[in-house]
Structures are given as C-alpha cells and as structure tokens.
C-alpha positions in Angstrom: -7.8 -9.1 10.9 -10.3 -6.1 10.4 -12.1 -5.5 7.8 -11.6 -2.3 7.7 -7.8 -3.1 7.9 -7.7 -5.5 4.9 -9.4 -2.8 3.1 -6.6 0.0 3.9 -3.8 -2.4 3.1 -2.9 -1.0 -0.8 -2.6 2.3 0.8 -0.3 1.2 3.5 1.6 -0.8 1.0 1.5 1.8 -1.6 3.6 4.6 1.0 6.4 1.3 2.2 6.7 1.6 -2.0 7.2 4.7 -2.6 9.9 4.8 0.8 11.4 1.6 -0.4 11.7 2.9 -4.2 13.5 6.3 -2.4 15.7 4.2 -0.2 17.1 2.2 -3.4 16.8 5.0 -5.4 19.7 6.4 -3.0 21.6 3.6 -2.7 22.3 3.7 -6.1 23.2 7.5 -6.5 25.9 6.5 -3.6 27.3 4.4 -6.6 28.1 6.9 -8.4 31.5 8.7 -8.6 29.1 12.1 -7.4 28.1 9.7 -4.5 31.7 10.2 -3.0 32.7 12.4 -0.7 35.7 14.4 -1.0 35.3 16.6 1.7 37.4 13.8 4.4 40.6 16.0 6.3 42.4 12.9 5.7 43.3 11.0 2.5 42.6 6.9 3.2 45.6 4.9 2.4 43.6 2.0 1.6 40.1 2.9 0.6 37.2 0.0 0.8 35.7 -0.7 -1.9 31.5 0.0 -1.4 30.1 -1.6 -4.6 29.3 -5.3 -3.5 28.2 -4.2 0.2 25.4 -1.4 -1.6 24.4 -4.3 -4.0 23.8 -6.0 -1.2 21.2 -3.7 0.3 20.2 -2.7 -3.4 19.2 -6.5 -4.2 17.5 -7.0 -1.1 15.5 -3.9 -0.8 14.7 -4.8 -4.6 13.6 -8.2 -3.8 11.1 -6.6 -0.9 9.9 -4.1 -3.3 9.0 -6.4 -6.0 7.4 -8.9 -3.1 5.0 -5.4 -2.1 4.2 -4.7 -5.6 3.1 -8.1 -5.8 0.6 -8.1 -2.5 -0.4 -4.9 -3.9 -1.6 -6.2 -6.8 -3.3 -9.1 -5.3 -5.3 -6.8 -2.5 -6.7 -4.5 -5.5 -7.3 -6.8 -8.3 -8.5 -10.3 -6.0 -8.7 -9.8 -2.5 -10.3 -6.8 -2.0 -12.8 -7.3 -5.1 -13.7 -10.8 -3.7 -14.9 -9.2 -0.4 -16.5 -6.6 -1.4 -18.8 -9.2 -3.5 -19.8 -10.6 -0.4 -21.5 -7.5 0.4 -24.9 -8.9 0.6 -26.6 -5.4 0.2 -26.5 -3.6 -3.4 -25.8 0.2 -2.3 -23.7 -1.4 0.7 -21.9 -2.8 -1.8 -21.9 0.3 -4.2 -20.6 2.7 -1.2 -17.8 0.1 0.0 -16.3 0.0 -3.4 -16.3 3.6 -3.9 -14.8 4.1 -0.1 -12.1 2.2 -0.4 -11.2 1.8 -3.7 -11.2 5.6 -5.1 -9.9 8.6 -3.0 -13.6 10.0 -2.7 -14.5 10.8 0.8 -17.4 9.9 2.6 -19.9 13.0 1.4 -18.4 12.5 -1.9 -19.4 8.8 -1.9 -22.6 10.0 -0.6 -23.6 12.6 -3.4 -22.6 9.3 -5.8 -24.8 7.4 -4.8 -27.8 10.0 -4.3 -28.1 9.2 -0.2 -27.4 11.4 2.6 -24.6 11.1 4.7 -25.9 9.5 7.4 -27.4 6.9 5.4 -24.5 5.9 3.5 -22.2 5.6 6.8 -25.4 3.0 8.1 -25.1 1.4 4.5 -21.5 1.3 4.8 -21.2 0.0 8.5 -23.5 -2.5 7.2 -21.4 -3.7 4.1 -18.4 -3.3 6.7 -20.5 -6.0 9.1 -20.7 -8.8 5.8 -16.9 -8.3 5.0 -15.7 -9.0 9.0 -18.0 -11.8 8.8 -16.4 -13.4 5.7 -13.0 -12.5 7.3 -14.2 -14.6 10.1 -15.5 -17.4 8.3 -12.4 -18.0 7.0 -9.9 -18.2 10.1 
C-alpha cells in the first residue's frame, strides 16, 4: 500500500461512517408506524411483516459500522502515529503530522512551520519517502 494512502484512510473511513450511520439511521425510521406507506391503490389482504427482515440489515450494517469505528481508531491513535515516527527528519516529521492529521492545507502547514511552500512539499515528499519505506519493510 502507499503511503500516502495509509495516511488518507481515517478520512475515507470517516465518509463510509457517516453513509453507513445514514443508511441505519433510515432503516430504522422505516420501523416506525410513520415509515408506512398509506398511499398503495390497493389494500393487502395479508400484509408481511418487515420488522425481523430490517433488523436484519439494521444488525449487520451496525456490526460494519462498529468494525470501521474500530480501524478508525486504530489508523489515528497507532498506525498512523507509529509512521509518522519513523520520519527520520524533524520538520519532515513536523509537516507530515500537520498534513495529514489536521485539515490545514499545504500553505497553511507551511506558514506553521515558518518555511516556504516549496520547501515544505520537499520536506514533506521526503518524510513521505521514510513512511513508503517502512511500509515496505514490513511486506
């Protein structure tokens, strides 16, 4: 895998979250008796009962959620930390961390760290070259 993305992996995860969190969030509002429709031409003879088919899907989209939250977690607070540490240079290091683990951009991250653009994209192509190195050494 790149290092660049391992490093963009809690974003990806946190947007599956948020649509996963929506999807449930709507399965259960179908639950309720304001989650039927009413509007049918035709009144069923027999109807079927829902409930145990959307807590199916309910269960098993909650089970994938709590599995994401989870890899989440462990990207920000191990992975992702444990990399970056690799970093052999200090304001490689620095500009790395602030890249990719705050929503500052690039000339934000820049005017952080008192360095001109174009030095901190060298800096952070460098810190970039130590992580994919460590990602190598390990497969």
């Amino acid at each position: 895998m790149r290092a660049e993305e391992v490093l963009r992996e809690p974003e990806k995860l946190a947007r599956r979250i948020v649509i996963l969190s929506r999807e449930i969030e709507g399965a259960r509002r179908s639950l309720e008796p304001g989650g039927v429709d009413y509007s049918a031409d035709r009144v069923q003879a027999s109807p079927v009962d829902k409930y145990p088919a959307v807590m199916d899907v309910i269960i098993r989209k909650e089970e994938q959620l709590a599995q994401l939250v989870t890899r989440r977690r462990w990207l920000i607070y191990e992975r992702i930390p444990g990399l970056i540490a690799k970093v052999e240079n200090d304001l490689a290091r620095d500009i790395i961390a602030a890249y990719y683990t705050t929503d500052a951009t690039m000339a934000e991250v820049s005017e952080m760290c008192h360095v001109s653009n174009m030095t901190a994209y060298r800096y952070r192509a460098r810190g970039m070259a130590d992580i994919q190195a460590a990602l190598d050494a390990e497969n």
